[in-house]
VMD Tcl script that draws the C-alpha trace (Angstrom):
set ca {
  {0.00 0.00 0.00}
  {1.62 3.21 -1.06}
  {1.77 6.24 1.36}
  {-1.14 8.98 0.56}
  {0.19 12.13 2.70}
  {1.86 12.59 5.96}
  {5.04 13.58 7.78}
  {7.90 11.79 8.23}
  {11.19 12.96 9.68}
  {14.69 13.62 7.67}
  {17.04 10.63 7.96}
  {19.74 12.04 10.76}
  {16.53 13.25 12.88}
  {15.16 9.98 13.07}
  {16.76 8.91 15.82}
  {15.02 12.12 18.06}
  {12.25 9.75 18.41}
  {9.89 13.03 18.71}
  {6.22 12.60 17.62}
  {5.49 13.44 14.15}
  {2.70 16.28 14.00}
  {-0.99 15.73 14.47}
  {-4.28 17.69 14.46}
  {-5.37 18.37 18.21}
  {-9.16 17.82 17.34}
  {-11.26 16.24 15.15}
  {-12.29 19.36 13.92}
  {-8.81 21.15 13.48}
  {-7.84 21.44 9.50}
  {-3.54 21.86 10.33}
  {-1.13 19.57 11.83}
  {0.99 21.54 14.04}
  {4.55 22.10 13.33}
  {7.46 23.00 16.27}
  {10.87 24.05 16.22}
  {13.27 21.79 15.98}
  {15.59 23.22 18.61}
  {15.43 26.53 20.58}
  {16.64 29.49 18.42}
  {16.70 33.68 18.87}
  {14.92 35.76 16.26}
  {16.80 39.29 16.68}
  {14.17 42.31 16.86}
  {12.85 43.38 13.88}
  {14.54 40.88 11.73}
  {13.38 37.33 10.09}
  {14.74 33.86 10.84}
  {14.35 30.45 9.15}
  {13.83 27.97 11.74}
  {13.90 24.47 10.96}
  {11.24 21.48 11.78}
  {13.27 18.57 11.12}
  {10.26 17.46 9.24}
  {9.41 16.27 5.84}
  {5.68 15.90 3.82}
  {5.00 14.03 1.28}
  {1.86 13.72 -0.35}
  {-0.03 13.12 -3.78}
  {0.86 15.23 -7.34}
  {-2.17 17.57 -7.37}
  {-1.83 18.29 -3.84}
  {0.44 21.10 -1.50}
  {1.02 21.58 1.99}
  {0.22 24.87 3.43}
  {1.61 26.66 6.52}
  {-0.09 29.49 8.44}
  {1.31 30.69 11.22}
  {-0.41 29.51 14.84}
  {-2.51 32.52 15.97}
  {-0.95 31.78 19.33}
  {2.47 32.62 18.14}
  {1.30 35.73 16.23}
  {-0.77 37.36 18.81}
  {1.39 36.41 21.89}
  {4.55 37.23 20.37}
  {3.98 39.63 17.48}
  {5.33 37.14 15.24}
  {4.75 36.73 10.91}
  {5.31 34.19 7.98}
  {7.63 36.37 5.80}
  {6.02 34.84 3.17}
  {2.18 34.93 4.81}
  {1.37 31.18 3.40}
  {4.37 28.87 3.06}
  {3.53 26.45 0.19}
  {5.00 22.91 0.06}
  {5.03 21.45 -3.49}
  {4.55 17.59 -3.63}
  {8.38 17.79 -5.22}
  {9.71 19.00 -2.80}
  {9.96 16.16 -0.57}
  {13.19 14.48 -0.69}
  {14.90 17.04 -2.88}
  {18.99 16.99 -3.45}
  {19.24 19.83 -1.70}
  {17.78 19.59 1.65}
  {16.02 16.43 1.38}
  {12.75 18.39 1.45}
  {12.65 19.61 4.92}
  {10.01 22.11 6.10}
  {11.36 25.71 7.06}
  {9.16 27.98 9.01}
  {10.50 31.50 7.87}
  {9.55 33.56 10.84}
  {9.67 37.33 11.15}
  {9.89 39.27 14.63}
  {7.93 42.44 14.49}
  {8.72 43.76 18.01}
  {11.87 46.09 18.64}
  {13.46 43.16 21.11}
  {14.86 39.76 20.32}
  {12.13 37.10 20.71}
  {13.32 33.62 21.99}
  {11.64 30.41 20.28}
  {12.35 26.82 22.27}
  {12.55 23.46 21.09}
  {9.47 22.35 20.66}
  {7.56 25.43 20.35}
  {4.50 25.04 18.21}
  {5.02 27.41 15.56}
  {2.59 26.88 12.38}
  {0.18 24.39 11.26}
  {0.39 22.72 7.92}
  {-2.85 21.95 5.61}
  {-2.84 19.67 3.06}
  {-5.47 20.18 -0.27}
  {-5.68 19.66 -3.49}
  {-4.87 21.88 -6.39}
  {-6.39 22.63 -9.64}
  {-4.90 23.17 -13.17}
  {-5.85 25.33 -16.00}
  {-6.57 23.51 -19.80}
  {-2.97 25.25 -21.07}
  {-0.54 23.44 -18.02}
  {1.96 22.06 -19.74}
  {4.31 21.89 -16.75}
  {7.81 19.30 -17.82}
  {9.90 20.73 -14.94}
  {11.91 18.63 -12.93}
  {13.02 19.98 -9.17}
  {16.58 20.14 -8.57}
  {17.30 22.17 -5.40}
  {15.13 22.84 -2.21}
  {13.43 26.31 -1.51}
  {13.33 28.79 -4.22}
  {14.38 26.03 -6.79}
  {10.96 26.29 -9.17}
  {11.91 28.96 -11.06}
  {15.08 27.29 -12.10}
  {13.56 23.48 -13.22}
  {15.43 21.15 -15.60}
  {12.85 19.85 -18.60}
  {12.40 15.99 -18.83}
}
mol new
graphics top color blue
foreach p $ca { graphics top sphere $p radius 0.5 }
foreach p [lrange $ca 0 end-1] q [lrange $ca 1 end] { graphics top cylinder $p $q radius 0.2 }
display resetview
């Protein structure tokens, strides 16, 4: 039985024997998603802070990260991007084996401290439509940023 979607953690993590995320209630749409270690975002500046973590899911489907409202109204914290999108080819990449970067920007004028652990963002997996005209050949070759720079089959 192949996998469907889910989390699984990058090869020298394993061994952390951590939990991998889950949905607190039956009715919560995102997995939450922690630090992987306790890090310092300086004030007024932006930090990528790393899970550990990898998704993997089916083709016409993406993983999407919004930041906990916890973390943003307790701490004054931001996605520098708003939504972080996870392609489906992004897991396992050469570059970084596909791990899951929360880019995190502190908007208060004093450092903010994160710990390992933290809860940070929750992840959403749906589906994803294309138009008649996709003709998408692109292969991924690097980790974040790497779509706009795809080798053709």
């Amino acid at each position: 039985m192949s996998r469907l979607r889910g989390f699984a953690w990058l090869e020298k993590y394993k061994s952390l024997n951590r939990p991998l995320p889950q949905r607190k209630t039956k009715g919560s749409a995102g997995y939450d998603l922690a630090a992987l270690e306790a890090v310092r975002i300086e004030a007024e500046s932006s930090l990528l802070i790393e899970t550990g973590l990898k998704a993997y899911m089916q083709a016409d489907e993406v993983l999407l990260l919004f930041i906990r409202s916890s973390i943003a109204i307790k701490k004054n914290l931001r996605l520098v991007n708003g939504v972080g999108v996870i392609d489906s080819d992004y897991y396992n990449n050469p570059q970084n084996e596909g791990q899951i970067l929360i880019a995190l920007e502190n908007l208060n004028p004093y450092p903010i401290e994160i710990q390992a652990n933290e809860l940070l963002a929750q992840g959403i997996f749906t589906k994803f439509l294309l138009t008649q005209e996709d003709r998408s050949e692109g292969l991924r070759i690097g980790g974040i940023g790497s779509t706009d720079s795809q080798k053709e089959k």
